[in-house]
VMD Tcl script that builds the backbone (N, CA, C; Angstrom):
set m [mol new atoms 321]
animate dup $m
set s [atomselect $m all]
$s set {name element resname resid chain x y z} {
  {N N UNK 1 A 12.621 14.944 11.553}
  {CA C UNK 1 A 12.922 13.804 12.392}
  {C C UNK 1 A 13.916 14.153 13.493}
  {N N UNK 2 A 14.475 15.134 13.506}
  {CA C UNK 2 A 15.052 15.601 14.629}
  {C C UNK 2 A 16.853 15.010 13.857}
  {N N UNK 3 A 17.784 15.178 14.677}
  {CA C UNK 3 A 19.203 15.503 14.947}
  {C C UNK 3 A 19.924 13.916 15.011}
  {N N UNK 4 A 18.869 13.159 16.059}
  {CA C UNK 4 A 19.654 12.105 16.500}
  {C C UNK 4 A 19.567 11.181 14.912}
  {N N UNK 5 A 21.047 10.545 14.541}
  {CA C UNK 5 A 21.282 9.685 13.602}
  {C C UNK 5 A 20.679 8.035 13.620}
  {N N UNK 6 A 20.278 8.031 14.748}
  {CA C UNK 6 A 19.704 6.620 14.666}
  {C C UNK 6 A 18.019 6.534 13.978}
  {N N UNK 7 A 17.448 7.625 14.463}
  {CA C UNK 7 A 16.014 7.753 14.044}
  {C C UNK 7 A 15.540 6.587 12.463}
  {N N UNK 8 A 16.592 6.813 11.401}
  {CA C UNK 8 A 15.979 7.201 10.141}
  {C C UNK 8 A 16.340 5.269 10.026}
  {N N UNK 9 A 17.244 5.012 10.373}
  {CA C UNK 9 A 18.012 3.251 10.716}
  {C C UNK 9 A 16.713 2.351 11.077}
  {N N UNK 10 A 16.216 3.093 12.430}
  {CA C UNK 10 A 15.068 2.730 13.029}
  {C C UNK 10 A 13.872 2.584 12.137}
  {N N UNK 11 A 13.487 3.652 11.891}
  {CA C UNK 11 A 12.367 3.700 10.979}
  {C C UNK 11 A 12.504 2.805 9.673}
  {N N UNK 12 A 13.435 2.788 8.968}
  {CA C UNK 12 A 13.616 1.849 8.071}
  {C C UNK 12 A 13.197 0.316 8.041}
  {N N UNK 13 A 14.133 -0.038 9.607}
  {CA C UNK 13 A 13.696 -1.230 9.689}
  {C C UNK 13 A 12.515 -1.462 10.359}
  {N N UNK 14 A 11.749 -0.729 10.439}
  {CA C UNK 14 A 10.154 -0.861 11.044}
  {C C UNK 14 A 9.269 -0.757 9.749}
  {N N UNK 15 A 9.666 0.075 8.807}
  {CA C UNK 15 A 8.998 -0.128 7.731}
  {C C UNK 15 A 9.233 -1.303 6.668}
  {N N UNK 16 A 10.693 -2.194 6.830}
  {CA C UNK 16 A 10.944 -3.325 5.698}
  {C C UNK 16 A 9.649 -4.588 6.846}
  {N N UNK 17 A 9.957 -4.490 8.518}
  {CA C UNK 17 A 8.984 -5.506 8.898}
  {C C UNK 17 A 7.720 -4.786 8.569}
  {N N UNK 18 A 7.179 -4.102 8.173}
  {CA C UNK 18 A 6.044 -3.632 8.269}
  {C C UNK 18 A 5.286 -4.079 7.396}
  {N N UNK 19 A 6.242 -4.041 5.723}
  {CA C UNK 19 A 5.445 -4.302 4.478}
  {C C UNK 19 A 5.597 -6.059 4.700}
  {N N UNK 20 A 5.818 -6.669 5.784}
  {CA C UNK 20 A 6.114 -8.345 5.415}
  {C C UNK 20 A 5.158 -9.312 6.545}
  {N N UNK 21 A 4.320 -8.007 7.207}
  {CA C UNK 21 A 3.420 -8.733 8.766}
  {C C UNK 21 A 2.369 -8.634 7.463}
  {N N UNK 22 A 1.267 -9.636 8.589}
  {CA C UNK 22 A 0.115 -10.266 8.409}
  {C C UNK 22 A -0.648 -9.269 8.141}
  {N N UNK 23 A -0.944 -7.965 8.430}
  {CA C UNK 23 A -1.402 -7.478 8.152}
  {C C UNK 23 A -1.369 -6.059 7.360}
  {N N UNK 24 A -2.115 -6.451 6.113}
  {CA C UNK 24 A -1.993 -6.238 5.293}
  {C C UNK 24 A -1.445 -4.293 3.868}
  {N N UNK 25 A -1.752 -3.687 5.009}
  {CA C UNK 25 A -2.211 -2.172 5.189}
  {C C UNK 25 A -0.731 -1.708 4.671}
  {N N UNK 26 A 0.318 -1.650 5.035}
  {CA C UNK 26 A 1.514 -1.506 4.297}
  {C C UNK 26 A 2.513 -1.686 3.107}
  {N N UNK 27 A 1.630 -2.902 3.293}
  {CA C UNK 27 A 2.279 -3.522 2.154}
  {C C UNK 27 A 1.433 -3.279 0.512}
  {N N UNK 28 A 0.346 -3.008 0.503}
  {CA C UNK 28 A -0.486 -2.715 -0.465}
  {C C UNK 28 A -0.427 -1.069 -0.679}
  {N N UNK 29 A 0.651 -0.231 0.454}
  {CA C UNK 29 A 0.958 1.490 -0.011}
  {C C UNK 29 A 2.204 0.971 -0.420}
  {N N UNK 30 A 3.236 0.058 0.316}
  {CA C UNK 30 A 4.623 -0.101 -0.310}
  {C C UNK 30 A 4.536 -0.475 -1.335}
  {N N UNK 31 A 3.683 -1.654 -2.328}
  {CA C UNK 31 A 3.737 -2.146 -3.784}
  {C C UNK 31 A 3.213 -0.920 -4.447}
  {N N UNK 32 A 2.234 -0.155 -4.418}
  {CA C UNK 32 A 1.385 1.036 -4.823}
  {C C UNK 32 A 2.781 1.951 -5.388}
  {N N UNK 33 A 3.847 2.597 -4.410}
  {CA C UNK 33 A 4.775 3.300 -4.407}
  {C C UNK 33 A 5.504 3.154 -5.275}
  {N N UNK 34 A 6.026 1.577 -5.225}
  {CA C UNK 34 A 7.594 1.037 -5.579}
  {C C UNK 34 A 7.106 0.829 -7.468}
  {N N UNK 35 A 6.145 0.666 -7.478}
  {CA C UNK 35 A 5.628 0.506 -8.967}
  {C C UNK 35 A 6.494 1.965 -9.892}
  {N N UNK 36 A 5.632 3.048 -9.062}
  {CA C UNK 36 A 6.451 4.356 -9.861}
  {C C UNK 36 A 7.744 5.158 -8.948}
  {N N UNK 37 A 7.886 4.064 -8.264}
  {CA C UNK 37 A 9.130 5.068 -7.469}
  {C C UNK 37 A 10.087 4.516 -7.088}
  {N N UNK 38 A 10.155 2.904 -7.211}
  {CA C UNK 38 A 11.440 2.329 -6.584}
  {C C UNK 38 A 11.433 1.424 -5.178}
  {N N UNK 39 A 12.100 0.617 -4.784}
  {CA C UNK 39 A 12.152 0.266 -3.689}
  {C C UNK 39 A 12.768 1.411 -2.589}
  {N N UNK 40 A 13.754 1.871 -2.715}
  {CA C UNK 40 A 14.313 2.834 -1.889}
  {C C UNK 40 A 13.752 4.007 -1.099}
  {N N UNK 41 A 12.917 4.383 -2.162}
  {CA C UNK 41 A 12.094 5.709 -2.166}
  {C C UNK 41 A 10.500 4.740 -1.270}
  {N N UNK 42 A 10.299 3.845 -1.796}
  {CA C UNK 42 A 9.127 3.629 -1.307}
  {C C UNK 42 A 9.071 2.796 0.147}
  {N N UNK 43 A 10.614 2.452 0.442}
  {CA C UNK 43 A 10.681 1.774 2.039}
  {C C UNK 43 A 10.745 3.530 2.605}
  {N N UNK 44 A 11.213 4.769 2.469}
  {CA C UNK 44 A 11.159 6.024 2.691}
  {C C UNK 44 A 9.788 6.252 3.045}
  {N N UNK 45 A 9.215 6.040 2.024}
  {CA C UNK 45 A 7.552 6.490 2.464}
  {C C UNK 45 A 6.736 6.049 3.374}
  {N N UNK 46 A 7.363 4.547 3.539}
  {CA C UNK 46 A 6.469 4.005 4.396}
  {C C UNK 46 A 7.080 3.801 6.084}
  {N N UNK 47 A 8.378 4.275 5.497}
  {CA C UNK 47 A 8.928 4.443 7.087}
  {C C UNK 47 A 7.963 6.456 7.849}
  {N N UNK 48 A 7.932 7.063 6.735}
  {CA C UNK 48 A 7.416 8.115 6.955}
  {C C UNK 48 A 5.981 8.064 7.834}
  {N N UNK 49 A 5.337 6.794 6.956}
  {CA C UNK 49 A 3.744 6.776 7.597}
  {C C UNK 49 A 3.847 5.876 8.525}
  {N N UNK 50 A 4.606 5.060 8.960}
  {CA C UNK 50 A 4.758 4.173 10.155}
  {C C UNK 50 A 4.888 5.807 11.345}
  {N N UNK 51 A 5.807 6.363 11.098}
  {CA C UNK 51 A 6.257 7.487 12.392}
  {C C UNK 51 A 4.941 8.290 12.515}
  {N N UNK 52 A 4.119 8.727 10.959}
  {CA C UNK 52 A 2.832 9.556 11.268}
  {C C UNK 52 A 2.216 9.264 11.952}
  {N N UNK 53 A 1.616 7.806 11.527}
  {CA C UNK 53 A 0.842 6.264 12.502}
  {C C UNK 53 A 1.341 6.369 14.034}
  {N N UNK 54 A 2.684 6.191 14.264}
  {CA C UNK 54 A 3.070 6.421 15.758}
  {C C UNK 54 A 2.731 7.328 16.744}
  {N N UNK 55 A 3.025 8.943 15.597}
  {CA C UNK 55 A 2.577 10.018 15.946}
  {C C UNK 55 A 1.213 10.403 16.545}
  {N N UNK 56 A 0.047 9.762 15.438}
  {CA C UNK 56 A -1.271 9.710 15.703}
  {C C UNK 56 A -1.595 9.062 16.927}
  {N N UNK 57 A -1.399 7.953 17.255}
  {CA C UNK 57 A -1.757 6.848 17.818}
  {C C UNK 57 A -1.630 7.575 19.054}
  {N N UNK 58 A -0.323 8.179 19.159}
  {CA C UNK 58 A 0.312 8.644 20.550}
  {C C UNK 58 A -0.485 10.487 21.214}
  {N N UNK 59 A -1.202 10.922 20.081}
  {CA C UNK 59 A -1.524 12.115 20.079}
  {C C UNK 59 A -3.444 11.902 20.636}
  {N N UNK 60 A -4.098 10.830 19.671}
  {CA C UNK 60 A -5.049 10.102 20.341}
  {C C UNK 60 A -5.387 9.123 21.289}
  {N N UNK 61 A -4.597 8.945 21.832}
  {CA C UNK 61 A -4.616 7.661 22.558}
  {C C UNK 61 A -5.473 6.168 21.938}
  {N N UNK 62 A -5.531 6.213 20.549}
  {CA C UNK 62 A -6.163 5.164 20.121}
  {C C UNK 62 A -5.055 3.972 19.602}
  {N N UNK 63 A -5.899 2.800 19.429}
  {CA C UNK 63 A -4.960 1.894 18.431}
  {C C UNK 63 A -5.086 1.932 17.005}
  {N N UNK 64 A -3.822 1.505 16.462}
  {CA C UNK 64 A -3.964 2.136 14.489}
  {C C UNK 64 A -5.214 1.295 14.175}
  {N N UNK 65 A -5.923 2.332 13.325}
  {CA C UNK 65 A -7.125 1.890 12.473}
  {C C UNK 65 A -7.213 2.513 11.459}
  {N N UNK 66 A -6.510 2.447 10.365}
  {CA C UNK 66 A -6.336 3.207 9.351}
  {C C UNK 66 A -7.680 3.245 8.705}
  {N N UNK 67 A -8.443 4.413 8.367}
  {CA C UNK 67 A -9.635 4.802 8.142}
  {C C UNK 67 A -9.714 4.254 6.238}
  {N N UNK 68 A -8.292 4.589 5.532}
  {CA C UNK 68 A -8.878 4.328 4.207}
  {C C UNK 68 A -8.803 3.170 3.690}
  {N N UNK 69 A -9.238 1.774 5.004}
  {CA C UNK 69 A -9.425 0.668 4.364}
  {C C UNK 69 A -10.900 -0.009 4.804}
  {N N UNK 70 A -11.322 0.899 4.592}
  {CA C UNK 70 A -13.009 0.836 4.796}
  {C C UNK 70 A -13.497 1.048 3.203}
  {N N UNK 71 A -13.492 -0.503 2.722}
  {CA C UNK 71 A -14.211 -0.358 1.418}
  {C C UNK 71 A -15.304 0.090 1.800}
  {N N UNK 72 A -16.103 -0.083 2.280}
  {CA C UNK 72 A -17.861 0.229 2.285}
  {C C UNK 72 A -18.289 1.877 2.229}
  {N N UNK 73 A -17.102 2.887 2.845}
  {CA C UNK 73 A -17.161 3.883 2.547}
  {C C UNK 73 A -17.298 4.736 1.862}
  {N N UNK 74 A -16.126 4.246 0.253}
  {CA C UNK 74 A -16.303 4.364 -1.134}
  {C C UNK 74 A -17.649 4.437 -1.735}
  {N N UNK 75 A -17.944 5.129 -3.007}
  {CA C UNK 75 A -19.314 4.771 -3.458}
  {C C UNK 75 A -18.637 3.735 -4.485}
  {N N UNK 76 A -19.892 3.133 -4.502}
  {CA C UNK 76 A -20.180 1.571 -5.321}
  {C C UNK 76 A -19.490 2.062 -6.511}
  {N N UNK 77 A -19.676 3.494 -7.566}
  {CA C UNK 77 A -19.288 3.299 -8.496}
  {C C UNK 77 A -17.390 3.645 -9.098}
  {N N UNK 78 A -17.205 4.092 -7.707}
  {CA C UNK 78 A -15.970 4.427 -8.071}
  {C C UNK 78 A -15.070 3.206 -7.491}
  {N N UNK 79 A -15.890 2.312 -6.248}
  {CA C UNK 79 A -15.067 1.103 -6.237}
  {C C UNK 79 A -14.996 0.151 -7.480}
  {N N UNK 80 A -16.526 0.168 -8.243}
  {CA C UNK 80 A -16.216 -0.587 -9.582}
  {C C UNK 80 A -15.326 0.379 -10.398}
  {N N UNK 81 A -15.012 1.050 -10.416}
  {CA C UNK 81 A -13.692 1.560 -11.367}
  {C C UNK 81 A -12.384 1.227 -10.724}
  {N N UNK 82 A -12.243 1.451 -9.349}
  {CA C UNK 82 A -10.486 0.637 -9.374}
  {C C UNK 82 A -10.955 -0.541 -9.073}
  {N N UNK 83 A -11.818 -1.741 -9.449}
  {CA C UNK 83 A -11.704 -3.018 -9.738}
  {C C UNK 83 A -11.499 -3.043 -11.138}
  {N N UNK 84 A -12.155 -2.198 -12.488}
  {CA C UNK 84 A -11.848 -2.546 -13.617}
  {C C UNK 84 A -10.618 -2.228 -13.636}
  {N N UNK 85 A -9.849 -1.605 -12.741}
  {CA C UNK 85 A -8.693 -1.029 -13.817}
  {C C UNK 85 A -7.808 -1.693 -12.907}
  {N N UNK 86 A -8.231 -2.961 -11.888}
  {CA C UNK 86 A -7.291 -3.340 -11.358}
  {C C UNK 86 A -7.067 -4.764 -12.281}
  {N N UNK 87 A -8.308 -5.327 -12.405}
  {CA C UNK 87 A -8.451 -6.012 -13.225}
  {C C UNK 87 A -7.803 -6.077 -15.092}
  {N N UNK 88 A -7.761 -5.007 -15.155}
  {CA C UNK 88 A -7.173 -4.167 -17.054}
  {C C UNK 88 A -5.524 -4.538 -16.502}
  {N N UNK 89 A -4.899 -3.999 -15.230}
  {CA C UNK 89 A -3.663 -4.392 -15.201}
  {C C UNK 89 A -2.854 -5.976 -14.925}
  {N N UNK 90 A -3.929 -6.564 -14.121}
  {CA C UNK 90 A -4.031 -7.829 -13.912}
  {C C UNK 90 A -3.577 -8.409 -15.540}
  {N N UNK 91 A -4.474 -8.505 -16.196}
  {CA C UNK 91 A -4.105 -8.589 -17.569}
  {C C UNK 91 A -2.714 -8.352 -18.087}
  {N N UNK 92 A -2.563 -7.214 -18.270}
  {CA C UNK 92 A -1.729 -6.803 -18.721}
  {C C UNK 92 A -0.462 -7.760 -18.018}
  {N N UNK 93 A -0.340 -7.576 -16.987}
  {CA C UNK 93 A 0.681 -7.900 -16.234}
  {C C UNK 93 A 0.805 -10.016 -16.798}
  {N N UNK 94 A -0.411 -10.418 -16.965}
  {CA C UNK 94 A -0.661 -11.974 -17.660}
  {C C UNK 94 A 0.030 -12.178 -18.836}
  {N N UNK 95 A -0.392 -10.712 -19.737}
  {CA C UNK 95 A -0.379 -10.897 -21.515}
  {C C UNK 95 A 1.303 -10.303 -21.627}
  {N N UNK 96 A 2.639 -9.786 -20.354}
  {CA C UNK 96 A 3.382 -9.575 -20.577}
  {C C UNK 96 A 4.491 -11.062 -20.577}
  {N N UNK 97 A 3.912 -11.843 -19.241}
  {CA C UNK 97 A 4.307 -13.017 -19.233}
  {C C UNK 97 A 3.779 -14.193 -20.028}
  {N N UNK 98 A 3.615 -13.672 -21.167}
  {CA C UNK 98 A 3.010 -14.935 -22.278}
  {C C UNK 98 A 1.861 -15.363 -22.111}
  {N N UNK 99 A 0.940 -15.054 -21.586}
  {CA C UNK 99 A -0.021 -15.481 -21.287}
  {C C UNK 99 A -1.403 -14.953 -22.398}
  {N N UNK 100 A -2.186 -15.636 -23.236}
  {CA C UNK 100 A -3.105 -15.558 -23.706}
  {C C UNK 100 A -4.364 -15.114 -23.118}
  {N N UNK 101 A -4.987 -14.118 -22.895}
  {CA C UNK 101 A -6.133 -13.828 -21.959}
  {C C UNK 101 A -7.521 -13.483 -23.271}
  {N N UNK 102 A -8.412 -14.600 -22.956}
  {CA C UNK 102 A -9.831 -14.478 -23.823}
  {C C UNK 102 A -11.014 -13.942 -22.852}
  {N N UNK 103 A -11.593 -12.801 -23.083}
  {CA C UNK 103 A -12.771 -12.360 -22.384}
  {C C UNK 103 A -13.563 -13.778 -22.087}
  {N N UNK 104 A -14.725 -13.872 -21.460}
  {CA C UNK 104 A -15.716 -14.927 -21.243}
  {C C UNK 104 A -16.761 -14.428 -21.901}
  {N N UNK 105 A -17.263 -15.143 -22.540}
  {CA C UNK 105 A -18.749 -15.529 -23.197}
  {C C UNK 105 A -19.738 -14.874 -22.802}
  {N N UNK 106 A -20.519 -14.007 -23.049}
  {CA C UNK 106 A -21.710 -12.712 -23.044}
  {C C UNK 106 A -22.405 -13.899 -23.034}
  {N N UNK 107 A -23.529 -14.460 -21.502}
  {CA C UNK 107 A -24.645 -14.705 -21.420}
  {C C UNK 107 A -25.653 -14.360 -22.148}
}
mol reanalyze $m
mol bondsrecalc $m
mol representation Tube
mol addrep $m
């Protein structure tokens, strides 16, 4: 990041607005992170990919379009696997807060 002390101040606070705008793309790597790493570490990371993002943008002359939020890209069967297992934590995360969870009824 270079020498100058303001850089890292900057980036920080581009990454706390980042994970809190409308759109959505940050904030779903910042929760991803902070799960096994912390808040601290994971406003770090995402101040990191905000500057990559800057970097890119400025190196292509394009606007951000982050490529890995193209579900359709995925194959079908590995998107149904991080739905089950998003779904298995969903749960979990229910049955920690008291919550009773009954499968549904086999048609």
């Amino acid at each position: 990041m270079g020498s100058s002390p303001h850089k890292k101040p900057l980036l920080v606070q581009c990454a706390n607005a980042a994970i809190k705008s409308k759109n959505p793309y940050f904030k779903y790597k910042y929760d991803r992170i902070k799960k096994r790493r912390g808040h601290k570490r994971a406003i770090i990371a995402i101040a990191r990919m905000v500057l990559t993002c800057i970097y890119h943008m400025f190196e292509k002359q394009e606007v951000f379009n982050p490529a890995d939020t193209d579900y359709s890209a995925i194959p079908e069967e590995m998107y149904r696997k991080f739905q089950e297992q998003y779904d298995r934590n969903a749960i979990k995360r229910l049955e920690k807060r008291g919550y009773v969870i009954t499968p549904p009824a086999m048609a």
